[in-house]
Structure formats: structure tokens, C-alpha cells
N, C-alpha and C positions, 0 to 999 in steps of 0.2 A: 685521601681527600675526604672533607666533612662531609654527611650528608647532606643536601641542602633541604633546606624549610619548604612543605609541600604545605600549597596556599589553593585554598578550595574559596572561589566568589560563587555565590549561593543565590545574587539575586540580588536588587530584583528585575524582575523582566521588564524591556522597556527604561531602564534607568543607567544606563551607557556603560552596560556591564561590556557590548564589542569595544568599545572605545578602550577599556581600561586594558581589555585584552591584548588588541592590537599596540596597546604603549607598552605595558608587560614586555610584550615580545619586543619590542623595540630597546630596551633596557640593557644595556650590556651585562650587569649581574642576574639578569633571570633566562631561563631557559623554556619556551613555551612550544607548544608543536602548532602546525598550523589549524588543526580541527579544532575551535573556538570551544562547543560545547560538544562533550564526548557523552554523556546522560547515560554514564555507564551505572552510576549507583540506584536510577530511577528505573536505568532498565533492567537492573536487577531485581528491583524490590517488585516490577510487575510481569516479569515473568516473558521480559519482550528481548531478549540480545538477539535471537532469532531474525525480528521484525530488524534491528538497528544495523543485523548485518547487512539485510536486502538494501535497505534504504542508504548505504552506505557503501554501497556495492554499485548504484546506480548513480550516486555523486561523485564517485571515484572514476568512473567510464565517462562520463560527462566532462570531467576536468582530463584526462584523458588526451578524448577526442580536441578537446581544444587547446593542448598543447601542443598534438601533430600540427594542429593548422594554423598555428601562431607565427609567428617572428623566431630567428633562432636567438633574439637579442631576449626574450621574454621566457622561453623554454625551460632556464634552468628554474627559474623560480617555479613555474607549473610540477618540473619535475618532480621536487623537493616536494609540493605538494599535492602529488601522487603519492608518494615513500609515503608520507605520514599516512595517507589513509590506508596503503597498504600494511603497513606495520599496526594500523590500527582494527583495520579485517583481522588481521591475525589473531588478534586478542581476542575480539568477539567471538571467530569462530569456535573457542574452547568451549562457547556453549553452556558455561557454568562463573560462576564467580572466583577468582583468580587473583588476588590482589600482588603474586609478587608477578605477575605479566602486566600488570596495569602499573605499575610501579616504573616497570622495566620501559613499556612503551613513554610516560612521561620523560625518563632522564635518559633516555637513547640518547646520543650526539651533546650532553650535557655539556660536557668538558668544565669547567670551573666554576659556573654558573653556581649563586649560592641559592636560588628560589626556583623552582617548577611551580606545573602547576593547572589546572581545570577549572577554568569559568562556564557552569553549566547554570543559570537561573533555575531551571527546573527542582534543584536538589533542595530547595528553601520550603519544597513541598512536601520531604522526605519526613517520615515518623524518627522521633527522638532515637528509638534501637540504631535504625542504620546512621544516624550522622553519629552518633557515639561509638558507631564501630568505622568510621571516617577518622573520626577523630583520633583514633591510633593506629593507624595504617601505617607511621614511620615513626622516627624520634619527633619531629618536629612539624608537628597541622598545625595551620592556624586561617581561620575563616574571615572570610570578607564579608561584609553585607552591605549595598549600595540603597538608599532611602530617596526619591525623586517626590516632588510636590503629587500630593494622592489623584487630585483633578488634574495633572499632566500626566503623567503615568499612564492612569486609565483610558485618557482618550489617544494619548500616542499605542498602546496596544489595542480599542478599538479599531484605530483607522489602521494599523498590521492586520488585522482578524479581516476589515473588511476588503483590504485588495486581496488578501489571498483567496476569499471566498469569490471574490468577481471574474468575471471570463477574462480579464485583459490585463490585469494586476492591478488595476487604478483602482481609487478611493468612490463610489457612490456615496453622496451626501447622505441619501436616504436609505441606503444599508448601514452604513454608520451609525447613522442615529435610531435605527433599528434596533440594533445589536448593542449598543449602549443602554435603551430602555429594558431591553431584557435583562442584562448585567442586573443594574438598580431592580429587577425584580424578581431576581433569584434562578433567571434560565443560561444565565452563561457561566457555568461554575468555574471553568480555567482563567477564564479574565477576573473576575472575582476573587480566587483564591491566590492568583500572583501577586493581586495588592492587597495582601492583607499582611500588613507589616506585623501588625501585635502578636499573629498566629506564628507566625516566621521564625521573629526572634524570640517569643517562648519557647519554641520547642531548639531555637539553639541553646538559649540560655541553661535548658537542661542537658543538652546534651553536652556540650563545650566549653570548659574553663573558661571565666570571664580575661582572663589574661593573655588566653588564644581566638579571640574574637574581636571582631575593630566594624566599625558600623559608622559609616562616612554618609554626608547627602551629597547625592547626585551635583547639586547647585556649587557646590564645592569644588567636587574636580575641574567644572569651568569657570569656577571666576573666585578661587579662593585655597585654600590653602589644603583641600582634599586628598591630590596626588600624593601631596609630602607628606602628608601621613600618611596614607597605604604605605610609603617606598617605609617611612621608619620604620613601623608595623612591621614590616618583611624585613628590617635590619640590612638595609641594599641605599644604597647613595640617591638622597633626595634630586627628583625630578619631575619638572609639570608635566611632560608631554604633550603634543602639540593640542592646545585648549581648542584653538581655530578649525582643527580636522574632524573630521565626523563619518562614523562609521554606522550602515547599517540605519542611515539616519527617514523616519518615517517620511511616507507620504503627504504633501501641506493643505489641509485642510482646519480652517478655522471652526473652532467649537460655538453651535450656537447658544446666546443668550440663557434664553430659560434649559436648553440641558444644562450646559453650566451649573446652574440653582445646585439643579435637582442632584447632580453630582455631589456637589459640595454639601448639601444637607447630608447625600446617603455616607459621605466618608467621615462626617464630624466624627466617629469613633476613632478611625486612624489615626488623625492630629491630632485628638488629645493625648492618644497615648504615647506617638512619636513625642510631644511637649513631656512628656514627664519623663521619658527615659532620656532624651538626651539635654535636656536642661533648658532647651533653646527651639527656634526653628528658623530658616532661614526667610529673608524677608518677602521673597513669593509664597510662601505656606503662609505667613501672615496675613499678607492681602487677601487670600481666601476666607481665613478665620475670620476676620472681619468682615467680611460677605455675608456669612452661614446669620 
């Protein structure tokens, strides 16, 4: 059997990298496991598998417990996603970097499937060294990269940042907009360093053959011809996926007026560069440009 094409989505955060995941796994020619993002190369590079076990260790006992207490109609799926994070402890726990157990963990239960594969955002953050040693972990990587309008992005990952900070998981307006003004002013570097597309794709562009990378906008996979490129990309039978479904999808909080501005002034670097690498922009990045 050929090996199949290992397909690393790199990002970006906030730009329906679940969504593409959960179609992925929906796809009869791909093979995905159920843990979305495995942030096995990030936790390498920081020195954390340690920490990814406990933390993984604790989501796995959680799904668990709430599969003893389910429906037996519901069980087996829960089960199956136990197996995976169990087989995916295993990995971790070797405590070192391992690529043919991370290999092995990906195409478990493969069977014919011609794409696997890891949608981790985080790895868009990795230093050129490790995504070029990504980059030949099999016969055949090839990278994703998901582009979302710069002032959606950011505020759909501020209002993530601010339920998660809040006691109840709800959005505070004015935590939000807290936590946005600091962005624009240099105090939240992980919100900041997710959207930074031109950082992103340089250091792919060095690290990964231009002919193993595909770099799609978010606005795409929902109302345009996005998915079907991914699937050609992957060389697996073009499919939308259900445009309509939504994964993962933020908490609705409208962005006020003037942050708005001040967003779109502090991202004019982004669009311009996203305009020159990809020739175009879709017609929401537009309506911004013409704001700034």
C-alpha cells in the first residue's frame, strides 16, 4: 500500500482551521484521529511533552467519565475517542522526540486512506529549523495555511481569550475590549503573533518547497471554491463540506466602532502583504482596505 500524503494545517488560529478538520475527518479518502491539535512539534521545540501529557491526561479522564454516563447509543463514538488519546499518551509519554511513533500514532486504523494528518495552528509559530525537519518526516508533507480577514481573526480570537479568562466562559464586553487594546499595544504577544500572516508564511516559504504548500482564505471554504482546492492539493476527490456547519464556532459579540478603526489602521501591514502574495483579496478584506 502507498504511503499516504502527511498534510500538516499550520494556521491560522481562529480561521476554521476545526471546521476543515472535522471535514478532513469526514472525507472518505483521509484518515484523521479525533485529537484536532496534537502540538506535538511546539511541544517539542519548548521543552513541554511533560506538561501535554498531564494536560492530556486530564482531557482523556473527562471524556471518560462521560462516556460511562452517556447513552449506550453514544458510547462507541466516546470510546474511539478515548483509544485515540490513549494511543496518543503513549506517544508523549516517551518523553523525547520520536517521529516514527508520531507517524505510527497518525496512520493507526489507516486502512486505505490516501491523506493523514495534524491541524495544529500553533506550528505557524515554529522556527524555520523545525518545520523543515516537518517537512521530511515522510515521502510526501505538504502544508496548509488558512488566511481569515486580519479584523475578524483578531477579534474572533480576542473574544476566545476573553471567555476563557472570565469565571463563567462568557464574553465581557469590557474584557474584550481590554484585551484587544493591549494587542494594538504590544501586551498580548500570542494574539498578535497568530495574526501575523507575513511572519507565518516567511518562515514557511523558507522552510517548505513552494509546490508543497497551498495557502487558501478562510472566506473561501465558506462561500467559494477553498475546500476544492485543499482536497486537489491533497490529490483526494473534491469536496465542500458542509459550508452550513460550524465548529468550535466563537462566542457573538459585536466589535465596537472605533476599535474596529484602530484594528484596521494597526493590521494595514497584513493586507498589504497578504495583496501581494496572493494577487487578490477577498471582497470582506476589501471593505476594510477601504476603511483604513
Amino acid at each position: 500500500m502507498a504511503a499516504p500524503v502527511v498534510m500538516f494545517c499550520v494556521g491560522a488560529t481562529k480561521s476554521g482551521t476545526s471546521w476543515l478538520h472535522d471535514a478532513l475527518a469526514r472525507h472518505p479518502e483521509c484518515h484523521f484521529r479525533s485529537v484536532k491539535e496534537l502540538h506535538y512539534f511546539d511541544g517539542l521545540e519548548k521543552g513541554k511533552l511533560a506538561e501535554q501529557h498531564a494536560q492530556m491526561t486530564r482531557w482523556r479522564d473527562a471524556l471518560d467519565q462521560k462516556r460511562a454516563a452517556t447513552s449506550l447509543l453514544r458510547r462507541g463514538g466516546l470510546a474511539r475517542r478515548v483509544q485515540d488519546r490513549d494511543d496518543w499518551l503513549a506517544v508523549l509519554a516517551r518523553g523525547q522526540e520520536d517521529k516514527a511513533a508520531y507517524l505510527d500514532y497518525l496512520m493507526k486504523g489507516r486502512k486505505s486512506a490516501k491523506v493523514v494528518g495534524d491541524v495544529t495552528p500553533a506550528y505557524a509559530l515554529l522556527p524555520v529549523e523545525r518545520l523543515r525537519s516537518m517537512a521530511t518526516l515522510s515521502e510526501d508533507v505538504r502544508f496548509v495555511y488558512v488566511l481569515r480577514d486580519p479584523v475578524a481573526r483578531l477579534w474572533s480570537h480576542v473574544r476566545m481569550m476573553a471567555a476563557r479568562r472570565g469565571e463563567d466562559g462568557t464574553v465581557d464586553p469590557n474584557r474584550a475590549k481590554n484585551i484587544l487594546n493591549r494587542t494594538i499595544a504590544g501586551g498580548e504577544d500570542e494574539i498578535s503573533m497568530r495574526g501575523d500572516y507575513a511572519g507565518a508564511l516567511g518562515r514557511l516559504d523558507q522552510a517548505v518547497a513552494p509546490e508543497k504548500q497551498l495557502t487558501v482564505f478562510y472566506e473561501d471554504l465558506f462561500g467559494g471554491d477553498g475546500m476544492a482546492r485543499i482536497c486537489g492539493f491533497l490529490g483526494i476527490a473534491p469536496q465542500t463540506g458542509e459550508q452550513a456547519r460550524r465548529v468550535h464556532e466563537g462566542s457573538a459579540l459585536d466589535m465596537p466602532g472605533p476599535l474596529r478603526d484602530k484594528a484596521r489602521e494597526w493590521l494595514v501591514p497584513q493586507y498589504e502583504d497578504v495583496a501581494r502574495r496572493m494577487g487578490r483579496l477577498p471582497e470582506a478584506w476589501q471593505a476594510n482596505m477601504v476603511r483604513v
